[in-house]
C-alpha positions as CSV (number, residue, x, y, z in Angstrom):
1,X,-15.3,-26.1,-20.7
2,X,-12.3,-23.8,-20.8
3,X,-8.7,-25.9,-19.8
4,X,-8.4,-22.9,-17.4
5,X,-11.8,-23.4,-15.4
6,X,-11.3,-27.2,-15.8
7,X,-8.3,-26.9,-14.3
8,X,-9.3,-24.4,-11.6
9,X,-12.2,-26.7,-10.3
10,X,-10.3,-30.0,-9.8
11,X,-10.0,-30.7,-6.1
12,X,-13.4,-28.6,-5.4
13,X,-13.6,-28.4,-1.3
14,X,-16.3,-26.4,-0.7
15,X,-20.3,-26.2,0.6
16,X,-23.6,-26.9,-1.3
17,X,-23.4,-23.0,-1.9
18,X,-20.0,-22.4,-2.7
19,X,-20.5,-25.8,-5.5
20,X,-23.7,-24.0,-6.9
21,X,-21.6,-20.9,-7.2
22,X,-18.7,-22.7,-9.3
23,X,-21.5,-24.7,-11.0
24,X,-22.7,-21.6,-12.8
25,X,-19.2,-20.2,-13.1
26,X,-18.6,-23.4,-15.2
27,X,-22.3,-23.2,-17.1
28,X,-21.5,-19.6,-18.1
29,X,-17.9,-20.0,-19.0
30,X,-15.5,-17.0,-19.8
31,X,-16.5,-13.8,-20.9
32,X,-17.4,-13.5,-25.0
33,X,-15.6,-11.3,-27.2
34,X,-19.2,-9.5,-27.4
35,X,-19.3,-8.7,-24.1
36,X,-19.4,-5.1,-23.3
37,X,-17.4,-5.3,-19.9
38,X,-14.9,-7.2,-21.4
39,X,-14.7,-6.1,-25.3
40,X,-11.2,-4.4,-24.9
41,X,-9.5,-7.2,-22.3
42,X,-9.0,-11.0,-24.8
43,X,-9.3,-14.0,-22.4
44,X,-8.1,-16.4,-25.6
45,X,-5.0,-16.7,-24.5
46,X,-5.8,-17.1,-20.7
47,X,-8.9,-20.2,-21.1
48,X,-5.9,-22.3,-22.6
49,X,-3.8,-22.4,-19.1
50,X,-3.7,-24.7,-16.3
51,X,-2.8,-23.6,-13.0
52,X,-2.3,-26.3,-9.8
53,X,-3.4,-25.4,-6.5
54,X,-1.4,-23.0,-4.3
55,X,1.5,-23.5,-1.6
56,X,3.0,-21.5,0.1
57,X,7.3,-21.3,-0.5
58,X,9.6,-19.4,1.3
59,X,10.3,-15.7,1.0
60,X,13.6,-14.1,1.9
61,X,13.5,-12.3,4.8
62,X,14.9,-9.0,3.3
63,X,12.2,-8.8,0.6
64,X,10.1,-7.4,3.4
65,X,12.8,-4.9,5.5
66,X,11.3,-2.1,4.1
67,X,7.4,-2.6,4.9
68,X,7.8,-1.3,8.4
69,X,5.2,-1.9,11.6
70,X,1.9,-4.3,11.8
71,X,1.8,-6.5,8.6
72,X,0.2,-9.4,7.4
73,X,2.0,-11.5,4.8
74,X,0.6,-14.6,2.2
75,X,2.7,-15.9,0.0
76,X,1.0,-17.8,-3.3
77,X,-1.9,-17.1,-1.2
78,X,-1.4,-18.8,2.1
79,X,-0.9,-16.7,5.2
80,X,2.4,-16.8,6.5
81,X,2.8,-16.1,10.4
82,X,6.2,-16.0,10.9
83,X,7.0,-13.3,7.9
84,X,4.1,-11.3,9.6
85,X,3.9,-8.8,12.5
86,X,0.7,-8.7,14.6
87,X,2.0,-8.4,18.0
88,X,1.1,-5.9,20.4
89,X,-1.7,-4.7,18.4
90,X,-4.7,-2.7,20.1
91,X,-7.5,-4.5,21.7
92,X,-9.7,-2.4,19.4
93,X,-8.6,-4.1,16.3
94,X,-8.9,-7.5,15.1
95,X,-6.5,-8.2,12.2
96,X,-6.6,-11.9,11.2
97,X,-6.6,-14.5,8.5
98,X,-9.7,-15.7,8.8
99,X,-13.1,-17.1,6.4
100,X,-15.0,-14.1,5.4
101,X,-18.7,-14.4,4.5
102,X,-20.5,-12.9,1.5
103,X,-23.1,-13.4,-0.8
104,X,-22.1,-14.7,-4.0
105,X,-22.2,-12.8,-7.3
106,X,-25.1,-13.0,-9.5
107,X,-24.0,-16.0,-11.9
108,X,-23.3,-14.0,-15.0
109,X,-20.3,-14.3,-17.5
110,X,-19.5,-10.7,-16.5
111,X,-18.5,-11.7,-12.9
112,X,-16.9,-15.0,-13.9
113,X,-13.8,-14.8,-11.9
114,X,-15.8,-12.7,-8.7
115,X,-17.9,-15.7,-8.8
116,X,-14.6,-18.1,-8.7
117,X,-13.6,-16.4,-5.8
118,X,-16.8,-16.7,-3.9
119,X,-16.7,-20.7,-4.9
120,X,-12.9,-21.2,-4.3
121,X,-11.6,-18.6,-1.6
122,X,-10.8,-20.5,1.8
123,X,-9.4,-17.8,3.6
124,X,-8.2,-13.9,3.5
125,X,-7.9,-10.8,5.3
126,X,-10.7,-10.1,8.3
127,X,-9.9,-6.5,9.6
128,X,-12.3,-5.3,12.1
129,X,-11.8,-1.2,13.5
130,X,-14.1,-0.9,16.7
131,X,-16.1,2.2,17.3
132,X,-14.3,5.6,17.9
133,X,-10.6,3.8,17.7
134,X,-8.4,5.9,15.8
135,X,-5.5,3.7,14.6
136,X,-2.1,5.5,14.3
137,X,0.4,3.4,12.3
138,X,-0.5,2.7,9.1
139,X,-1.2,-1.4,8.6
140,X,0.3,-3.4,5.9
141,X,-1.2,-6.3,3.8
142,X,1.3,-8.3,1.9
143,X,0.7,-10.4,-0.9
144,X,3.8,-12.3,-2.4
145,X,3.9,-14.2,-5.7
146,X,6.8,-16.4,-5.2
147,X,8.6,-18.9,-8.3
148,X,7.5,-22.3,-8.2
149,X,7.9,-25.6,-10.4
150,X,4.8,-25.1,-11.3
151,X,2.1,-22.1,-12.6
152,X,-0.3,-22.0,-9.1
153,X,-3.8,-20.4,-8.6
154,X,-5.2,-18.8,-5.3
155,X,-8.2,-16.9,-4.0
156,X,-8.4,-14.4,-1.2
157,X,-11.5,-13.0,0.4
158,X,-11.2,-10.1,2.0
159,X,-13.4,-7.5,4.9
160,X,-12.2,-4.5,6.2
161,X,-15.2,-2.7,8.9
162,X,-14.2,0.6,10.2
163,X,-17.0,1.3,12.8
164,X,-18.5,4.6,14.0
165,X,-16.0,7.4,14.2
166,X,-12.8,5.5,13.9
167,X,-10.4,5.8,11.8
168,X,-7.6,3.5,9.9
169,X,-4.8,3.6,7.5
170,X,-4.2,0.3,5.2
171,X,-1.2,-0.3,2.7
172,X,-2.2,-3.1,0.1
173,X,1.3,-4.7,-1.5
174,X,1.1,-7.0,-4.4
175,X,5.0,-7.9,-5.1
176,X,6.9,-10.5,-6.4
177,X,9.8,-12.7,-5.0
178,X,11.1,-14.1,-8.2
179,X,9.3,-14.4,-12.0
180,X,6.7,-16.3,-12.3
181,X,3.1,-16.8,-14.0
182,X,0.8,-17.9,-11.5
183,X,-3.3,-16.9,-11.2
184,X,-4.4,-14.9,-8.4
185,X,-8.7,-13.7,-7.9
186,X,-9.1,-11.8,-5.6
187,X,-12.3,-10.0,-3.9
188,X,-12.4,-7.1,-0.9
189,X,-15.5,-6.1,0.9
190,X,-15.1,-2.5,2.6
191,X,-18.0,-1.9,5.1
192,X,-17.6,1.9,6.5
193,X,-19.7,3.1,9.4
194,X,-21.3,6.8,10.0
195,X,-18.3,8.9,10.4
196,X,-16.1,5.9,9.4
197,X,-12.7,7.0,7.6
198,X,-10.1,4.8,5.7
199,X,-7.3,5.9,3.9
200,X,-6.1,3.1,1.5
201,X,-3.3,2.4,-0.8
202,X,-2.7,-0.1,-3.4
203,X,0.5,-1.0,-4.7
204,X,0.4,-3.9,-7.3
205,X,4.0,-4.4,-8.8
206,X,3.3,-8.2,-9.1
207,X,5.8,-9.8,-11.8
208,X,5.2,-9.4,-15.0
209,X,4.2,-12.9,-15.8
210,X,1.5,-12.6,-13.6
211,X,-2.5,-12.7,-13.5
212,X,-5.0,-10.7,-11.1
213,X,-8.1,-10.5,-11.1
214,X,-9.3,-8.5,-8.0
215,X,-13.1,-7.0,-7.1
216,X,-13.3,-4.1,-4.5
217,X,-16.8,-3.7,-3.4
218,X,-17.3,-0.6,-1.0
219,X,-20.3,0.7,1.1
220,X,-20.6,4.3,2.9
221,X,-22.5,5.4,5.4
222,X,-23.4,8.6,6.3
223,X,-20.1,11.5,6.9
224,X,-18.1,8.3,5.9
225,X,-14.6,9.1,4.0
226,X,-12.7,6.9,2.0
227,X,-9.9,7.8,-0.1
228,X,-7.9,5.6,-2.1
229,X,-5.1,5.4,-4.3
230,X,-4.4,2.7,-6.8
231,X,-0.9,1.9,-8.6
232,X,-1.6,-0.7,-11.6
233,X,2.4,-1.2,-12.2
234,X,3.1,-4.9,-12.1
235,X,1.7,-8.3,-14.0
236,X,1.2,-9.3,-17.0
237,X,-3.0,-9.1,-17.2
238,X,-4.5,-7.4,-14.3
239,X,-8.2,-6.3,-13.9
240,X,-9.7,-4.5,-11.1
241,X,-13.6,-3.5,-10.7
242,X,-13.8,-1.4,-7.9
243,X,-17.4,-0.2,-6.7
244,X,-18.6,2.0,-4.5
245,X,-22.1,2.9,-2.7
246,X,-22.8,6.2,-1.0
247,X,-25.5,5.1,0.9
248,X,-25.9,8.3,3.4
249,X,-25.6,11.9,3.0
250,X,-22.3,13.4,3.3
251,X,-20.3,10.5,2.5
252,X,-17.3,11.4,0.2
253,X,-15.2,8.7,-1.8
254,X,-12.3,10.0,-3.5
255,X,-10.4,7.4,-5.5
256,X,-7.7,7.9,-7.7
257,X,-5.0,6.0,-9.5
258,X,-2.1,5.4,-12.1
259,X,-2.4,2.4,-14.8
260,X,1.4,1.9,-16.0
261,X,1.9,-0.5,-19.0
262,X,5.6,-1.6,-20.5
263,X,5.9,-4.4,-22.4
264,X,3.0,-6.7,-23.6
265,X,1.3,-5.8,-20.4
266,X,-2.7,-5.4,-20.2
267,X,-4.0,-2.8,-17.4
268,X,-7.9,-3.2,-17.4
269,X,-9.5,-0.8,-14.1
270,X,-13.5,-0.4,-13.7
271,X,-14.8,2.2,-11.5
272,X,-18.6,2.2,-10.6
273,X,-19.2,5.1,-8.2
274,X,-23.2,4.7,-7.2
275,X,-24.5,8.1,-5.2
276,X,-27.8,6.8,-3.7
277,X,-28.0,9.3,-1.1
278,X,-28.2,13.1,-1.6
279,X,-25.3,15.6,-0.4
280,X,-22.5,12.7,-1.6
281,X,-19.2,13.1,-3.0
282,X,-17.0,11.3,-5.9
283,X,-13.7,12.8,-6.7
284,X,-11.8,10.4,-9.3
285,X,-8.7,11.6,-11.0
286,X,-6.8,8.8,-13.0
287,X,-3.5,8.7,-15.3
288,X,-2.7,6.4,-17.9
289,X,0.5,5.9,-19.5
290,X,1.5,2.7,-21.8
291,X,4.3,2.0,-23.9
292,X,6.0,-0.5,-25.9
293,X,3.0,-2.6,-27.0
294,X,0.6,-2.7,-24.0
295,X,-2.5,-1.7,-23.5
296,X,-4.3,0.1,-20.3
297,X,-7.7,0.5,-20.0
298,X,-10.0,2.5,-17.9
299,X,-14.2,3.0,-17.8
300,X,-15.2,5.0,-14.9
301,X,-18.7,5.1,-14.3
302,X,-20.9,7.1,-12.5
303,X,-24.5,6.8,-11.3
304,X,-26.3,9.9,-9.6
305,X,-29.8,7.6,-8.7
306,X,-33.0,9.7,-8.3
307,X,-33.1,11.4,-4.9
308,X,-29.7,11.7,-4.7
309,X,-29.9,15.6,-4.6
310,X,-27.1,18.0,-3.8
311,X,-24.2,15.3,-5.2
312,X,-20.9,16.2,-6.6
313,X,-19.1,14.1,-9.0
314,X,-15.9,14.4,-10.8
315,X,-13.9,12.0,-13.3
316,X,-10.6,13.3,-14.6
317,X,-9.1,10.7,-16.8
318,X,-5.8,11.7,-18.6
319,X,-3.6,9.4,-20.7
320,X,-0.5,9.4,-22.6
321,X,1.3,7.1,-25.2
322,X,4.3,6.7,-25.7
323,X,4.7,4.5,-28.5
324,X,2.6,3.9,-31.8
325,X,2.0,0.4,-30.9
326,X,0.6,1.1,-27.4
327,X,-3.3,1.4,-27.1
328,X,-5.1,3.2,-24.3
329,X,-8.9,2.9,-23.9
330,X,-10.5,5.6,-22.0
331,X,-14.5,5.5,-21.7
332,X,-16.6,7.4,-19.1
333,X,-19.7,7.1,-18.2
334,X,-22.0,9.4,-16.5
335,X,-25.6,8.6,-15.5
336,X,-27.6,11.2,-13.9
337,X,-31.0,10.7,-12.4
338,X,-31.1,13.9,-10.2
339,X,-31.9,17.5,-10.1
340,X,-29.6,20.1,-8.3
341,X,-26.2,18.1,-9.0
342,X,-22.9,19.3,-9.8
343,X,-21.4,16.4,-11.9
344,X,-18.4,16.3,-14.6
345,X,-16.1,14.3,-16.4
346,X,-13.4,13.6,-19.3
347,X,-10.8,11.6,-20.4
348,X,-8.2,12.7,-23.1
349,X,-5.2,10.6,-24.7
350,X,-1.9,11.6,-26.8
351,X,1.8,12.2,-26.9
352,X,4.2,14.7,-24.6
353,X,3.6,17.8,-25.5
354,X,6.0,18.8,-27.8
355,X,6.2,22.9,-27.2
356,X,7.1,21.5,-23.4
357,X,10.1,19.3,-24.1
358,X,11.3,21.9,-26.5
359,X,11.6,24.5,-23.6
360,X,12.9,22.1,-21.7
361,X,15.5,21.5,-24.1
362,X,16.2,24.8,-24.9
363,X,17.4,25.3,-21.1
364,X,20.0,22.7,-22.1
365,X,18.1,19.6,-21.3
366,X,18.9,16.4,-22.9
367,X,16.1,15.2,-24.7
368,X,15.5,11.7,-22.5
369,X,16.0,13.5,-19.3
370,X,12.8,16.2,-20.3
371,X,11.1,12.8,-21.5
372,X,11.7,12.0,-18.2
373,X,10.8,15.1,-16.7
374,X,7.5,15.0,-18.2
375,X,5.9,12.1,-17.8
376,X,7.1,12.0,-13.8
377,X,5.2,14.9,-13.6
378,X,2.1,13.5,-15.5
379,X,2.1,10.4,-13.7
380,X,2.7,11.8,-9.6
381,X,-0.6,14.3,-10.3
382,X,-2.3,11.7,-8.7
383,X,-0.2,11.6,-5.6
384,X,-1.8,14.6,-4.4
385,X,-4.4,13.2,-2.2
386,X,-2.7,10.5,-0.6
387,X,-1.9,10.0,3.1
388,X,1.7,12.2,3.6
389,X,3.1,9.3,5.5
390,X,2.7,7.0,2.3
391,X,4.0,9.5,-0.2
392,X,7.9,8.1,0.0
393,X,6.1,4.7,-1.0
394,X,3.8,5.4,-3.9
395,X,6.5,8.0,-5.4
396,X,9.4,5.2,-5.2
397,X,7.0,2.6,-6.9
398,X,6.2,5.2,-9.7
399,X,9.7,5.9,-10.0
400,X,10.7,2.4,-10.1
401,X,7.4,1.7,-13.2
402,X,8.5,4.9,-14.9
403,X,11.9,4.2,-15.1
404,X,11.5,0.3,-16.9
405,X,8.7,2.2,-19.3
406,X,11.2,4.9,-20.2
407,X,14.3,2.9,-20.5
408,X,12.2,0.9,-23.1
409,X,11.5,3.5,-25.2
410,X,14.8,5.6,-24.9
């Protein structure tokens, strides 16, 4: 056994099921260098690190001043009531920390840490949207990795169920109060209702010692919306595998996203967009950049299943390097088992272009402020489907990534 699972299972609280979850965890072990979900993300370095169980530590107060209206704070994974705001919140929603219930993965080495989480997560996020309620101000979940004496692992367990016709606006932060190197999993269930819609954000600046692991596992019904946007600009090794069934007709997912990487940092995203019903939609437009000697990652899947008639599907994945030593992996995948569909993808990687940074020069441009220029540019085209009230916040996050990955390479 692996020092990190070892380490990870010590102190085991949990049911018969939750113990026969982490008992196969621990059978399978990590991922193999062979396996094809995980051939371009190296766990060698990881399955030699212990992590002790997580506390909580305080946060200053001003870290949070600008994450205005209802939030929800955990710090190294423990809620913390008095950092969060839930008063005077509708009788229509329920917004809690709170057990959530799931079935466990399938033990397989390919869902090792999915199957920690469902073995080792003691609490998380419950958010419950009753039928026809249309919430207003956006809410805020707030996860803080804070220093400690010692590397610390947690799990969260998340739901979020928008019912029938109603309609909510959620802000995901992963930040950092300090530098540090602790072990987060994490796992979200999203459960949307006929005529459901959630708009949802995710912004992950988590130091850049950091490990997440997080699971997003998403389920439409029919006229249901969801649109996401995901900013992969923090931590040292972060995966996310977000999948998504469209289980009735008319339901649309659009999810895009931005993978940054500086430093040594490793950005590994997995999209698996399943269209079971007919009539469904899939929009996916992602941009990579990584520089320095990091690596970012991306396979976007998509399955069209037979009987799925009438579906539209799109997978834009563009990517740009900005150093000889960074490597960027872009693989989609498109499975069709349908007639009648309208379905494309592509990925492309490489350098700024050059006949653009000469114009820009030309008009008197110095060349780091066109480098600059550009790859803003490049990077925001994916902020064109997000919620206007969250534009200042994703653009100031970019700006913040872009600015450490250009200074770098000036």
């Amino acid at each position: 056994m692996s020092a990190l699972l070892e380490s990870l299972a010590q102190g085991f609280e949990g049911d018969a099921s939750q113990r026969a979850t982490l008992d196969a965890v621990l059978r399978e072990g990590l991922p193999k260098p062979r396996s094809e979900a995980w051939k371009y993300t190296a766990l060698r370095a990881l399955e030699r690190r212990t992590f002790a169980p997580a506390q909580g530590a305080p946060i200053d107060a001003g870290l949070l001043a600008s994450i205005e209206g209802p939030r929800m704070v955990f710090v190294n994974g423990v809620f913390d009531a008095q950092a969060s705001q839930l008063d005077a919140l509708p009788a229509s929603l329920r917004l809690q920390a709170g057990v959530v219930e799931g079935e466990a993965p399938v033990a397989h080495p390919d869902f090792v840490f999915a199957g920690l989480n469902a073995a080792l997560a003691r609490t998380g996020v419950v958010l419950q949207v009753a039928a026809g309620t249309r919430i207003e101000a956006p809410l805020h979940l707030v996860f803080v990795g804070a220093p400690t004496g010692a590397d610390q692992a947690w799990h969260l367990r998340h739901a979020i169920e928008v019912g029938e016709g109603a309609e909510v606006c959620v802000v995901e932060h992963h930040i950092a109060a300090g530098a540090h190197a602790h072990l987060a999993t994490l796992s979200m269930s999203v459960d949307l209702a006929r005529g459901a819609h959630l708009s949802h954000l995710r912004v992950q600046e988590e130091s850049a010692g950091g490990t997440l692991f997080m699971r997003t596992d998403a389920k439409l019904a029919e006229d249901a919306r969801y649109r996401r946007l995901d900013l992969e600009i923090g931590g040292a090794m972060t995966r996310h595998e977000f999948g998504c069934r469209l289980l009735g007709t008319n339901a649309t997912v659009q999810a895009d996203g931005a993978l940054l990487g500086a430093g040594r940092r490793h950005v590994d995203t997995r999209l698996d967009i399943d269209h079971v019903a007919g009539d469904t939609r899939c929009d996916l437009t992602w941009r990579g950049l990584a520089a320095d000697r990091s690596r970012v990652v991306l396979h976007g899947g998509i399955r069209i299943r037979a009987g799925a008639d009438g579906s539209a599907a799109s997978l834009s994945s563009k990517n740009l390097l900005l150093s000889d030593q960074a490597e960027i992996d872009a693989q989609p995948v498109l499975e069709i088992h349908a007639d009648e569909v309208q379905a494309a993808h592509g990925a492309a990687v490489g350098g700024l272009d050059p006949t653009a940074l000469f114009y820009l020069r030309s008009r008197g441009l110095p060349s780091d402020e066109a480098r600059r220029l550009l790859t803003r540019a490049f990077v925001r085209d994916v902020l064109s489907g997000v919620d206007v009230r969250l534009r200042p916040l994703a653009e100031g996050a970019l700006d913040r990534a872009l600015a450490t990955a250009l200074e770098r390479t000036a």
